[in-house]
C-alpha positions as CSV (number, residue, x, y, z in Angstrom):
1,X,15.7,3.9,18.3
2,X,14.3,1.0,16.1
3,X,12.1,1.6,13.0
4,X,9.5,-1.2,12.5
5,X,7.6,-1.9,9.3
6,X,4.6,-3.8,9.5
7,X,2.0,-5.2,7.2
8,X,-1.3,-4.9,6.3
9,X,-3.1,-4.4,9.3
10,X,-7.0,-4.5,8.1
11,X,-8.6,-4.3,11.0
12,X,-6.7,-6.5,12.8
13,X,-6.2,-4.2,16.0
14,X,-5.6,-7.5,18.5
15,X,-3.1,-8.8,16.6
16,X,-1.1,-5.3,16.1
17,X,-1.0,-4.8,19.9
18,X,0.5,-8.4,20.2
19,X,3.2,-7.8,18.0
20,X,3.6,-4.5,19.4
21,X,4.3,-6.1,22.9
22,X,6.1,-8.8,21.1
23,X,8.9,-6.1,19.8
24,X,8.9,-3.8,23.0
25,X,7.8,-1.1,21.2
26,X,8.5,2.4,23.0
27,X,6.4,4.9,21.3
28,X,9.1,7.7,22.9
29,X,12.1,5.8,21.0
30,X,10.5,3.8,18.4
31,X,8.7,4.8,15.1
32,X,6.4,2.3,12.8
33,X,6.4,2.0,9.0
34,X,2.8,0.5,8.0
35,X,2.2,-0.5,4.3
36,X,-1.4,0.6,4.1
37,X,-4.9,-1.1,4.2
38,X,-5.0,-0.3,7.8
39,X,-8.9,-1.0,7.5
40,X,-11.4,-3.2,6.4
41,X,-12.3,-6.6,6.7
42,X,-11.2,-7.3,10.3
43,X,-13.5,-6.5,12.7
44,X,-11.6,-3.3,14.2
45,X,-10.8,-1.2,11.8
46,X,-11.5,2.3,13.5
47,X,-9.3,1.0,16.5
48,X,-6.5,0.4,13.6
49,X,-7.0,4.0,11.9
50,X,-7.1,5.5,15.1
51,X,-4.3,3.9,16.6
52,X,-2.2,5.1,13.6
53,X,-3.6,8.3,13.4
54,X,-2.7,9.1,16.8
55,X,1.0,7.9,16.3
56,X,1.5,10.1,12.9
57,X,0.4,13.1,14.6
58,X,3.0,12.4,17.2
59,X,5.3,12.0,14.3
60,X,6.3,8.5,15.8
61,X,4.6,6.2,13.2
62,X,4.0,7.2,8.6
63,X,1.2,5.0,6.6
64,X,1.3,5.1,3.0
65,X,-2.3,4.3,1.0
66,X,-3.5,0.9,-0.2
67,X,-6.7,-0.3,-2.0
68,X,-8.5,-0.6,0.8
69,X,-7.9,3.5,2.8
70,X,-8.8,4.6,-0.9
71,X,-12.2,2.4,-1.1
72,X,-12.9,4.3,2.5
73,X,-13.2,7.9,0.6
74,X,-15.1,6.4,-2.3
75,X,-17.8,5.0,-0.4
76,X,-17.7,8.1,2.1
77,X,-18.9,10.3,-0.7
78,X,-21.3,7.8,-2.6
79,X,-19.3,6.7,-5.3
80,X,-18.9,3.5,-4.2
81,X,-20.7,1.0,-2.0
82,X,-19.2,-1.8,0.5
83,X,-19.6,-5.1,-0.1
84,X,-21.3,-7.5,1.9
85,X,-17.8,-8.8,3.5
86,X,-16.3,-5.0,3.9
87,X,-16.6,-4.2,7.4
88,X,-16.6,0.1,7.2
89,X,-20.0,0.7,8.6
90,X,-18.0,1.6,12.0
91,X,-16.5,4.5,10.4
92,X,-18.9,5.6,8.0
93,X,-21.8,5.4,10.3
94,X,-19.5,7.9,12.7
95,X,-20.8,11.1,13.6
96,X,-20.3,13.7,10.3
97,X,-16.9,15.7,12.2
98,X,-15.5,12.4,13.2
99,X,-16.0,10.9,9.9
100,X,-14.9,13.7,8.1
101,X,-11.5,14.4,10.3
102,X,-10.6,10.4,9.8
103,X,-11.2,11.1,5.8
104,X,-9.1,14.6,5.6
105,X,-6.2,12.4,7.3
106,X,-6.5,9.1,5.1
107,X,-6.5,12.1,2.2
108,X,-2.8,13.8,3.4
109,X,-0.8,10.2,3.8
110,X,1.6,9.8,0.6
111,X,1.4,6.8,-1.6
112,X,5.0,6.8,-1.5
113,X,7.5,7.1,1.4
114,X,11.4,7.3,0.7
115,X,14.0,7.3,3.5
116,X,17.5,6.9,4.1
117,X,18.3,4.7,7.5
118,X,21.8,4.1,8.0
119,X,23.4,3.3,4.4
120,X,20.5,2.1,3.0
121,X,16.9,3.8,1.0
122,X,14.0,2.6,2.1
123,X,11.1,3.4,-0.6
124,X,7.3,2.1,1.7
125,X,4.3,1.3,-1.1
126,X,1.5,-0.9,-0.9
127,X,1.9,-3.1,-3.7
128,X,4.8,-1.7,-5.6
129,X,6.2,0.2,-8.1
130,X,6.1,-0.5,-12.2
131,X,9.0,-2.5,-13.0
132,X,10.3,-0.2,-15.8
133,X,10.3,3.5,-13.5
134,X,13.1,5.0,-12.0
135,X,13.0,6.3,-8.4
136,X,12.2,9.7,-9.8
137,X,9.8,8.5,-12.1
138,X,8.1,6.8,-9.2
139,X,8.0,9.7,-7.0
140,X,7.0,12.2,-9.5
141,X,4.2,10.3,-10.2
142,X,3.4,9.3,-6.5
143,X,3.3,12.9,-6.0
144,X,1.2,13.9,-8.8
145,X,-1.6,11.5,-7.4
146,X,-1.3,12.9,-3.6
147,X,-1.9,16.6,-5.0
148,X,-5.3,15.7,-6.9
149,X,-5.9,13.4,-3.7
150,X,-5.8,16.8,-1.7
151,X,-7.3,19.3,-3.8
152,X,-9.0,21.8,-2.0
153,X,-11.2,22.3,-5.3
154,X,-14.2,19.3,-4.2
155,X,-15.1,18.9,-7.6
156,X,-11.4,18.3,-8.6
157,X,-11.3,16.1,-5.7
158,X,-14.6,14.0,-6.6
159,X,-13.8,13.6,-9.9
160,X,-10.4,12.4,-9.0
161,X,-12.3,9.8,-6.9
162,X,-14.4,8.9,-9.8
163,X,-11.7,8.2,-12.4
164,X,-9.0,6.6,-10.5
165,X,-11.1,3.7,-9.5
166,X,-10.9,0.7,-12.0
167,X,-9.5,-1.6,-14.0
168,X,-10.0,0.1,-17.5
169,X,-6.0,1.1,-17.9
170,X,-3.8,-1.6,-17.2
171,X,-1.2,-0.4,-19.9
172,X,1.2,2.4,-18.9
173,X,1.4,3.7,-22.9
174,X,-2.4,4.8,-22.1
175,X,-1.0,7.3,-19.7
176,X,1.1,8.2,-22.5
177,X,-1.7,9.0,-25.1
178,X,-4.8,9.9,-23.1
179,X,-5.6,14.0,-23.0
180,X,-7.5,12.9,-19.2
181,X,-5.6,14.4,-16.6
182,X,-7.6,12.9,-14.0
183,X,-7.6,9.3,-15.9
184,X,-4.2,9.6,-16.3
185,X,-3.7,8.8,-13.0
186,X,-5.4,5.4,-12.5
187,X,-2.4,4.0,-13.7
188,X,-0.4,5.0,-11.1
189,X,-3.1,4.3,-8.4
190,X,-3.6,0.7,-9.8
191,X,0.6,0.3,-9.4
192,X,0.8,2.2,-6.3
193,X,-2.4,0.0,-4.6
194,X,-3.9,-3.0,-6.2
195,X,-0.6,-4.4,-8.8
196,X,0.3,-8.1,-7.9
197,X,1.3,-9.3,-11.5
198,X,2.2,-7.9,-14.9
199,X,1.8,-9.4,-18.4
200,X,4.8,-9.5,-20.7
201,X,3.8,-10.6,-23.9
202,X,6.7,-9.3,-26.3
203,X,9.5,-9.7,-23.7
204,X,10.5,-6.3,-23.6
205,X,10.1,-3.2,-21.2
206,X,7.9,-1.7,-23.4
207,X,4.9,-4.6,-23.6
208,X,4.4,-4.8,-19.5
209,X,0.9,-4.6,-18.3
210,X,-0.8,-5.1,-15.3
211,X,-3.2,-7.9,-14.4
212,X,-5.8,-7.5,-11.8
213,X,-7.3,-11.4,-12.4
214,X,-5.1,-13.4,-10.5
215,X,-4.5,-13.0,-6.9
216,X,-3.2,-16.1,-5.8
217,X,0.2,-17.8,-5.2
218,X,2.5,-17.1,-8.3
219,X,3.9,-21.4,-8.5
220,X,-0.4,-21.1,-9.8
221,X,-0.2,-18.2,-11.8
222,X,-1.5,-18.6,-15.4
223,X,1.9,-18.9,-17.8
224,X,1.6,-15.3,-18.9
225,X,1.8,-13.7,-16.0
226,X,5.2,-12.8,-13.5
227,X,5.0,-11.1,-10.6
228,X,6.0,-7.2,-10.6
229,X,9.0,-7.7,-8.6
230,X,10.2,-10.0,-10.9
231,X,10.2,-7.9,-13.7
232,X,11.6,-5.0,-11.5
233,X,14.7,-6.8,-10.8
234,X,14.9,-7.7,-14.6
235,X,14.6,-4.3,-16.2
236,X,16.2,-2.9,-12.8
237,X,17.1,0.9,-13.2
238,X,20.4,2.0,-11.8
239,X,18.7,4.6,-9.9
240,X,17.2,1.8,-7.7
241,X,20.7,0.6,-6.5
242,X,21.0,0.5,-2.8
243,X,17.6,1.1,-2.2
244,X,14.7,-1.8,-0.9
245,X,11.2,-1.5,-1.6
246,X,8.8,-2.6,0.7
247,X,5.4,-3.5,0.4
248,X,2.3,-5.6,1.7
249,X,-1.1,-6.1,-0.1
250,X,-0.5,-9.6,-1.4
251,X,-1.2,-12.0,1.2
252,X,-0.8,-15.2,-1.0
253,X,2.5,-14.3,-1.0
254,X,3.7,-14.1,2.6
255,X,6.5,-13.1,4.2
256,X,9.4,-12.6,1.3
257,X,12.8,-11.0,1.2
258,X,14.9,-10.6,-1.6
259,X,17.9,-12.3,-1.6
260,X,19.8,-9.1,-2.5
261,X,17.6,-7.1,-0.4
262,X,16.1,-5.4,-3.1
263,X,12.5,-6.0,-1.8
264,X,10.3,-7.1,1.5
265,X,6.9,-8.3,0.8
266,X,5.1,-7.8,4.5
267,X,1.5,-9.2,4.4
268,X,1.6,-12.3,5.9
269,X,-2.2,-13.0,6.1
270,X,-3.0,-11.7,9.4
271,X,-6.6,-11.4,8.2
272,X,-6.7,-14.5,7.0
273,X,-5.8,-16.0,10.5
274,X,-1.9,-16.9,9.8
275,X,0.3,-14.0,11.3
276,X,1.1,-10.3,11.5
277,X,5.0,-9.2,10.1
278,X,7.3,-6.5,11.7
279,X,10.8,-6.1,9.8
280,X,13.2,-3.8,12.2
281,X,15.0,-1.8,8.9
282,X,18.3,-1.6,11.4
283,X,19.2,-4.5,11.3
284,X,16.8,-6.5,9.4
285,X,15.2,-8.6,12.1
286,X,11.9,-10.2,11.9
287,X,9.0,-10.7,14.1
288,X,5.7,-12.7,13.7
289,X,2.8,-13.3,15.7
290,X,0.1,-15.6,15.2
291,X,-2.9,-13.6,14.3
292,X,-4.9,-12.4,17.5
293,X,-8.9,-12.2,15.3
294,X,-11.4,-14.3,15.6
């Protein structure tokens, strides 16, 4: 049995079957790990989302939630509209059961997935965690998110929609003051989804921010600015030890391992045209193949 992670697939269905074939994957032995954003943009996303669907029901494949999944719910219910290079119509133009079975799923996948293989914890995100949490912290909070996510209450649930999408809180001592329960959690969503690079100002854990201007290659990133994982490893809790986090979302950044271990960042531009990432968590193997979409 082998457990591959892959990044961010976004409609890039070609180019996951080719690295599929590429690693022998056995759907019977094998399970995949995917970092989220498994739509939009490429020109197959319901072929992605179905594809994965299929394997989590089988239990041979988990997804956590990026920016992009999310943006699917917003704009199913109105609250949001595509923009001219978002390529959703596929699914939102679906007949209302089909569309609405592909949303109740994309609303029951975790933002956060922690798992022990062999000696090591592997914690699956889409753009990371907040440098400063613990892995309770992170969880806890990943899981307060998931349960307004799946509210059976609708109005819970649209309003949930409604608030968490944004860049109005980029400072983690708002989630500390605000009496909002539901804008409470934009914080979290904005780490959990969209987080690239943090401002700290003062130098210290407790002036981190995030920044949502820059999304480019960090040797270009404005002076104030360092990458989350950066910061992680600086104000690195104890309770992380032993465990990697990995992650996709940032395709500027490539293909990048930690030289410790301590984090794999898996979008490697597939979209873009450059290639699609598999890591094998046994034994920490690579595989790449040059992106299959036009």
């Amino acid at each position: 049995m082998a457990t591959y992670v892959i990044g961010d697939l976004q409609g890039c269905f070609d180019s996951l079957i080719a690295l599929l074939n590429a690693v022998n994957f056995d759907e019977k032995r094998d399970k995949l790990w995917f970092v989220g954003d498994l739509i939009n943009r490429g020109k197959k996303s319901l072929q992605c989302i179905n594809f994965v669907r299929n394997l989590v029901e089988k239990n041979r494949a988990i997804t956590v939630l990026g920016n992009h999944d999310v943006f699917l719910l917003l704009c199913a219910e109105n609250l949001r509209k595509p923009h001219p290079s978002d390529t959703l119509d596929e699914i939102l133009n679906l007949p209302k059961s089909e569309l609405t079975a592909i949303l109740d799923w994309i609303r029951k996948q975790k933002f956060c997935h922690l798992e022990t293989i062999g000696d090591r914890n592997f914690l699956l995100t889409h753009a990371g965690i907040f440098p400063t949490w613990s892995l309770q912290e992170t969880l806890q909070k990943a899981e307060q998110v998931q349960t307004l996510l799946q509210s059976d209450n609708r109005q819970q649930y649209l309003r949930f929609l409604q608030e968490i999408w944004g860049d109005a809180n980029q400072n983690i001592f708002y989630e500390a003051d605000s009496q909002n329960l539901y804008k409470n959690q934009q914080f979290s969503v904005n780490v959990f989804t969209r987080m690239r690079f943090c401002k700290n100002a003062e130098n210290s854990e407790n002036s981190i921010s995030l920044d949502f201007a820059f999304k480019g290659e960090i040797q270009n990133a404005p002076e104030n600015l360092v990458a989350w994982f950066d910061l992680y490893k600086k104000y690195q809790n104890p309770a992380w030890q032993n465990t990697t986090i990995l992650f996709g979302h940032w395709s500027a950044l490539g293909l990048k391992i930690d030289e410790n271990f301590d984090y794999v960042a898996l979008d490697s531009g597939c979209l873009w045209g450059r290639k699609l990432t598999a890591l094998r968590l046994e034994d920490r193997k690579v595989f790449q193949v040059n992106s299959a979409e036009e």
